[in-house]
N, C-alpha and C positions, 0 to 999 in steps of 0.2 A: 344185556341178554343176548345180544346179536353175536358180540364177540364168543359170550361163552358158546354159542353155537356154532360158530366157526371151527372152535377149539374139538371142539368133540367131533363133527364131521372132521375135522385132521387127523385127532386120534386114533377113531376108529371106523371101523368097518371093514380095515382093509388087511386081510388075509394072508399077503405074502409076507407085509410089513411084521403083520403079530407072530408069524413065523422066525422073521430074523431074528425079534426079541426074547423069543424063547430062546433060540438057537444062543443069542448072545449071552444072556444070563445063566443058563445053564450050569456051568462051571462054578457058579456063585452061589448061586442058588439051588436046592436040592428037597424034594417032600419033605414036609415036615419040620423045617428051617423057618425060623422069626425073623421076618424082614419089617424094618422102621423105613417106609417112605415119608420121607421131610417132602414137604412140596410137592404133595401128589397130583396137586390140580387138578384134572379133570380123571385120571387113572391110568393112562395107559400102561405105565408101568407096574402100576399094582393089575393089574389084568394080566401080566403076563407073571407078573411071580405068584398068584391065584392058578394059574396053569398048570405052573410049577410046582404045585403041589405047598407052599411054603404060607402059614400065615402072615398077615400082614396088620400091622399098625400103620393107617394113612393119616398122616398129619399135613392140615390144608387149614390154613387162615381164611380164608375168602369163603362167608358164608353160602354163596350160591354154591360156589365149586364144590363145598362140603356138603351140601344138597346134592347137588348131582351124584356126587360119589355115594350118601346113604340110598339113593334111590337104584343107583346101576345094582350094588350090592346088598340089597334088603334080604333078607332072609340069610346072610352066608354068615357061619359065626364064627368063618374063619377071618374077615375082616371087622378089623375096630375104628371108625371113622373118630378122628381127635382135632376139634374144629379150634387151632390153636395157632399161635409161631412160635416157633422153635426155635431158641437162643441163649444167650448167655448166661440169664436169667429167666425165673419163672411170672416174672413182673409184666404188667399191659405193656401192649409194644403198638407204635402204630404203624398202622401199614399203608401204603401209597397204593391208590388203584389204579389201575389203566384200565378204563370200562368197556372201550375197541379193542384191545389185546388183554386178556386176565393174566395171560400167562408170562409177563414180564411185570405184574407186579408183585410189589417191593419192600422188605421193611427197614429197605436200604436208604437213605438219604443221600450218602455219597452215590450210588449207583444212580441216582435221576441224576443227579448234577453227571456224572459223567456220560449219558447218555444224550445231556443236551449238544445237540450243535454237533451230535459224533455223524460221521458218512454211515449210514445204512439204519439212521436211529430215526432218520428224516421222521417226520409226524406222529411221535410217539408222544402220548399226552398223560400224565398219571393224572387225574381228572377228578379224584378226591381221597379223603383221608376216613381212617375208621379205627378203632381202638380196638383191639383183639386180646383175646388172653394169649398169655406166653406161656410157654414149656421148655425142658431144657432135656437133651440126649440123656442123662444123668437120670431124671426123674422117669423119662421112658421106660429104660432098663430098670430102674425098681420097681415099675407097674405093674410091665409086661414081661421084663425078661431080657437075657442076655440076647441080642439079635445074631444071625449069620452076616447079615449084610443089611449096611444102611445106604440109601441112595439120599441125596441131598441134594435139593435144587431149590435156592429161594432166591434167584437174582441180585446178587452183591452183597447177601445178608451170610455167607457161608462160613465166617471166620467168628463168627457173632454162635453160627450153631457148635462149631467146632470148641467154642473155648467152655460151651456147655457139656464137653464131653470130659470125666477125668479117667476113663478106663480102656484099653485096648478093647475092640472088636474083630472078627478074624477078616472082614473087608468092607470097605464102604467106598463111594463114590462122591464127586462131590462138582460142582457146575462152574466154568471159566469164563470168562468173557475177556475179548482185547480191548475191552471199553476200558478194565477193571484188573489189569494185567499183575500189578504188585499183591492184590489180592492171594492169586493164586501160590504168589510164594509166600504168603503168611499162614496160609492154609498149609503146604507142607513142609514148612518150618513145624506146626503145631502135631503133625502127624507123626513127625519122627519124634519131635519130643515123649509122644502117648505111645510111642514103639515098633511103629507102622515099619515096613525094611522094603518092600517093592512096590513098583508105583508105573501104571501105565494111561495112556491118555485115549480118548475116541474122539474124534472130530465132528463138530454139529450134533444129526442126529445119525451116523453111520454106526451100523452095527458091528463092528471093526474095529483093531485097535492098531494106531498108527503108527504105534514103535514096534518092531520086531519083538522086541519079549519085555518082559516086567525086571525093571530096572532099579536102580537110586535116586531117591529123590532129587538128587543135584543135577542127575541127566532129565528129569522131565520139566525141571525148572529153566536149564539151557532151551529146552526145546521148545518150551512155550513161548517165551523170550523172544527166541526167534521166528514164531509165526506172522506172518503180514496181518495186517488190523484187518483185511475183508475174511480171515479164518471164523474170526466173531467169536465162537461160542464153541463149548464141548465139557467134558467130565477128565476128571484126573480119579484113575480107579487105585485104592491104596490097600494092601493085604499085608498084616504084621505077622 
């Protein structure tokens, strides 16, 4: 519980930050636009495409997390809280927790292993396991609908959501790490297969994006490629 408290006093509250978010998704996001957040955790991003005027499907495995999110947004029936993981299958999946950090865990296996023993991973502990239902991008969009934009973040599980996808989207995002660096090119391997044609990257959590304009997949794979291991983490944004 502590952790997830932590998570939410970083989230939110802070005013300039939910500005930049807007400011950032804007272009993406627009009223009226079905947005699937994969890995909402605790919402910050579904608060800012709630802003946006855009409904939202929040898909969060982690029961508490999925608590906090039905409780920020009770009443709004523009959000649909889907207390699941999101994967290649719609089969139980188990998930790693980290109960000091919620927000690194995982229903990745290779991602703990690679996280052990990495510089800047010091003390991170997945500290139990839990069985969740799964879903898959595929089943979403017959639910709910075609989306404007997915955001994907579930720590090293992102190739596992991606290969649940068999239809273009007009843009979605999805989460890097240099723990997990080959990852990221399997991820836009599988993008361009489903159609994707430009592709840009934002570093950490900056609201920014750190290639001059939206590119070829092959240049944000060079690019990634080449970031030093303390870059750590960031999103590769893909529009078809």
């Amino acid at each position: 519980m502590a952790g997830l408290r932590r998570s939410l006093d970083f989230y939110h509250g802070d005013p300039a930050r939910e500005a930049a978010l807007d400011a950032f998704y804007a272009p993406l996001v627009r009223a009226g636009d079905l947005v699937l957040d994969v890995g909402a955790h605790v919402g910050d991003r579904l608060a800012s495409f709630r802003r946006l005027g855009a409904r939202v499907v929040a898909v969060e495995p982690q029961p508490l997390c999925a608590r906090v999110l039905r409780a920020l947004h009770a009443g709004d029936d523009a959000v649909t809280v889907v207390e699941a993981a999101c994967g290649a299958t719609t089969g139980p999946v188990r998930l790693h927790v980290n109960s000091a950090n919620p927000t690194v865990s995982t229903a990745s296996p290779g991602f703990v292993r690679a996280a052990d023993r990495a510089a800047g991973w010091e003390g991170q502990t997945w500290d139990d396991e839990i069985e969740v239902g799964g879903t898959t991008l595929d089943a979403l969009v017959d639910a709910y609908g075609r989306p404007a934009f997915v955001k994907i973040d579930v720590e090293g599980f992102e190739d596992a959501v991606l290969a649940g996808l068999s239809r273009p989207v007009p843009a979605l995002s999805f989460e890097f790490t240099t723990i997990t660096r080959d990852l990221a090119g399997h991820c836009l391997e599988r993008l361009t297969t489903l159609g994707f044609t430009a592709f840009t990257v934002a570093l950490g959590d900056e609201t920014t994006f750190a290639l001059p304009g939206w590119g070829p997949a092959g240049a944000v794979a060079a690019y990634l490629d080449g970031l030093p291991h303390e870059a750590n983490a960031g999103d590769v944004y893909a529009r078809s």
